[in-house]
Residue frames as qw, qx, qy, qz and C-alpha x, y, z in Angstrom:
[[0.143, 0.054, 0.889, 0.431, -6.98, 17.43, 4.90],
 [0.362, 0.145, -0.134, -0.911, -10.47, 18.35, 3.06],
 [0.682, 0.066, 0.655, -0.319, -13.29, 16.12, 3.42],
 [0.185, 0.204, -0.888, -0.368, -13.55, 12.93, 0.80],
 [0.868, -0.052, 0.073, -0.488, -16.66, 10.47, 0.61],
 [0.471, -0.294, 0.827, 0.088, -15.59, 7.32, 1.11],
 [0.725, 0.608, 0.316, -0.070, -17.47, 6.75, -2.71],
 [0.274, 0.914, -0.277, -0.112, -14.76, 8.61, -3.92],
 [0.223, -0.685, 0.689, -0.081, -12.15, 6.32, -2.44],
 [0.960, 0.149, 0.221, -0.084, -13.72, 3.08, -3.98],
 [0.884, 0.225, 0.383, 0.149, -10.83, 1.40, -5.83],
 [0.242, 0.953, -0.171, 0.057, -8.38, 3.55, -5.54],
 [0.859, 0.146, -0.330, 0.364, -4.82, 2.92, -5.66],
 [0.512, -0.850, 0.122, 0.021, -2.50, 3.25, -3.05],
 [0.568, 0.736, -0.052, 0.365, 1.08, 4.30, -3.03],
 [0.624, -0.419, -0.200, 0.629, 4.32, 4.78, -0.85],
 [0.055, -0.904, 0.021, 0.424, 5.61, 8.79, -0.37],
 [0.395, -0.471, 0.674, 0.410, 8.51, 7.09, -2.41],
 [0.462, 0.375, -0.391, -0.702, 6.30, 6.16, -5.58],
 [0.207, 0.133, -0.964, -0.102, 5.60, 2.20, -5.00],
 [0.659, -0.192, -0.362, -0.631, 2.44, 0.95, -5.65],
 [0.168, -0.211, 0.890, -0.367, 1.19, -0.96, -2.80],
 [0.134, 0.212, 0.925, 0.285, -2.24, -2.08, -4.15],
 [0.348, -0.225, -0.461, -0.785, -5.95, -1.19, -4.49],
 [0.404, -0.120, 0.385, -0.821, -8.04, 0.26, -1.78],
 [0.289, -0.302, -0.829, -0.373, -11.12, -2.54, -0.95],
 [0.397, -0.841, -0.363, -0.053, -12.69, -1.61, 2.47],
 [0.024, 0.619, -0.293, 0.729, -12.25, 1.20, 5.28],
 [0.484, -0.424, -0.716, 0.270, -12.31, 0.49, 8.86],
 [0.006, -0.603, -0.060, -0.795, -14.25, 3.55, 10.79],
 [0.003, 0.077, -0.622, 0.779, -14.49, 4.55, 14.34],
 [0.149, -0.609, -0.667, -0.402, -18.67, 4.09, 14.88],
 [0.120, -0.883, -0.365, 0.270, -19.05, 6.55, 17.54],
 [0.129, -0.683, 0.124, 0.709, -16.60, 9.45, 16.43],
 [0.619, 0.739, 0.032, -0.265, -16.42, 8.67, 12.22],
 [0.138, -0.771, 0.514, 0.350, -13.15, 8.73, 12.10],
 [0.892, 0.264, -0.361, -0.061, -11.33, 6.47, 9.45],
 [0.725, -0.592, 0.348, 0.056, -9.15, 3.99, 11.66],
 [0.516, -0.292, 0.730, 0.341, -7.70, 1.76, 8.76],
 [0.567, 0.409, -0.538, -0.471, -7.26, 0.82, 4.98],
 [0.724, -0.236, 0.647, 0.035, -7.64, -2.18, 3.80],
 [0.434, 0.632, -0.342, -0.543, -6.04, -3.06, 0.79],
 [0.933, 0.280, 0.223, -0.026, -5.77, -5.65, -1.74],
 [0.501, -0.551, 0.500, 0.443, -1.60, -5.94, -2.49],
 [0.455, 0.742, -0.326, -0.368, -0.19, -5.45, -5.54],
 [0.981, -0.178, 0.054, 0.047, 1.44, -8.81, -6.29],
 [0.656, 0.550, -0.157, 0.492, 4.80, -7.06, -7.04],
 [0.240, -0.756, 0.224, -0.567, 4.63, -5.20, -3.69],
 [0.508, 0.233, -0.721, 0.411, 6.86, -6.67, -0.83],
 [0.492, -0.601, -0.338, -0.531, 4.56, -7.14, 2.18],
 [0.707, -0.368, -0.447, 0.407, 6.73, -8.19, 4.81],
 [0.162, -0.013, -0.350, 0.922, 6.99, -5.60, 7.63],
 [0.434, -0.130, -0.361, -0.816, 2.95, -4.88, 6.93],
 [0.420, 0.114, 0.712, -0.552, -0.12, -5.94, 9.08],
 [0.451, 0.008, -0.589, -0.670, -1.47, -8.68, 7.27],
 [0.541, 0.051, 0.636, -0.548, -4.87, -10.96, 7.60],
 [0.710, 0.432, 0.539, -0.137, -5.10, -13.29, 4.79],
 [0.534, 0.492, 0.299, 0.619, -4.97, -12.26, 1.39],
 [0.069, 0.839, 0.311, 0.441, -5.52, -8.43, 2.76],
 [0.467, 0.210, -0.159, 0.844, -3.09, -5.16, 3.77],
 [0.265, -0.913, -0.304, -0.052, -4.39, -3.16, 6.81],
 [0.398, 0.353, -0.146, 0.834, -2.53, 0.55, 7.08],
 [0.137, -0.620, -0.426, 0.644, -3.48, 2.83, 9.80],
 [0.279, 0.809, 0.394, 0.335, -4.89, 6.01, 8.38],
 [0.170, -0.935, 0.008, 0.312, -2.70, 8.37, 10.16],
 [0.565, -0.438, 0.467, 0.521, 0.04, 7.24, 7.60],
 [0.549, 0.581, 0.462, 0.384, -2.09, 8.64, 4.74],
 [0.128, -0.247, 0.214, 0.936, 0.15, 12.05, 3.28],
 [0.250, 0.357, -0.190, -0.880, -2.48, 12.68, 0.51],
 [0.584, 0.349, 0.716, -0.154, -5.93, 11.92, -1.42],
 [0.215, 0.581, -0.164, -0.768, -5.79, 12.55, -4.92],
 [0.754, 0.183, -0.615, -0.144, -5.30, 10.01, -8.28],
 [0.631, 0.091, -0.733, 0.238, -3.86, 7.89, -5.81],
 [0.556, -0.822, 0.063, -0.107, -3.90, 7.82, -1.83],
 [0.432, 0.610, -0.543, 0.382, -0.38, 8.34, -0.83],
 [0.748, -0.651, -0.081, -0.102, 0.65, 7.09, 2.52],
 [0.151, 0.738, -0.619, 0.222, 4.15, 7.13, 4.24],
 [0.729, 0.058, -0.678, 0.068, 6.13, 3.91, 4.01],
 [0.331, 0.228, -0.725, 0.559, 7.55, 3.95, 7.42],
 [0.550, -0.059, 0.474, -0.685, 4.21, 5.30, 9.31],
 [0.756, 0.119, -0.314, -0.562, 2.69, 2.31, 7.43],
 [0.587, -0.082, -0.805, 0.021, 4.05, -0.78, 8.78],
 [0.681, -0.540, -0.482, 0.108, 2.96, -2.29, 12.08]]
């Protein structure tokens, strides 16, 4: 994958491999000693079915190894996405 700024990734929408909006990127959760990104956190889509999903409140945390692609959207595969 080709490096991104995490400016770039402000308020972006997020998306299943399958084409279903899941909502709109708000924070990142990063590794502090290695950089890595660990997690999304997103802000659901209120039309998006959250159950099977790690949730905390109002807010939708995906691992990042279940993002496929960064582009208009961040794509992520449904199935690596839930818990």
């Amino acid at each position: 994958m080709t490096r991104i700024l995490a400016r770039q990734l402000s308020k972006k929408k997020i998306m299943t491999n399958d084409g279903k909006v899941i909502g709109t990127l708000k924070n990142i959760i990063v590794d502090d000693e290695t950089g890595q990104v660990i997690d999304l956190i997103i802000h659901p889509d209120s039309s998006f079915d959250t159950s099977g999903y790690r949730l905390e409140g109002d807010k939708l945390y995906i691992n990042f190894e279940a993002v496929k692609d960064i582009k208009d959207y961040i794509v992520v595969d449904r199935y690596l996405s839930r818990k």
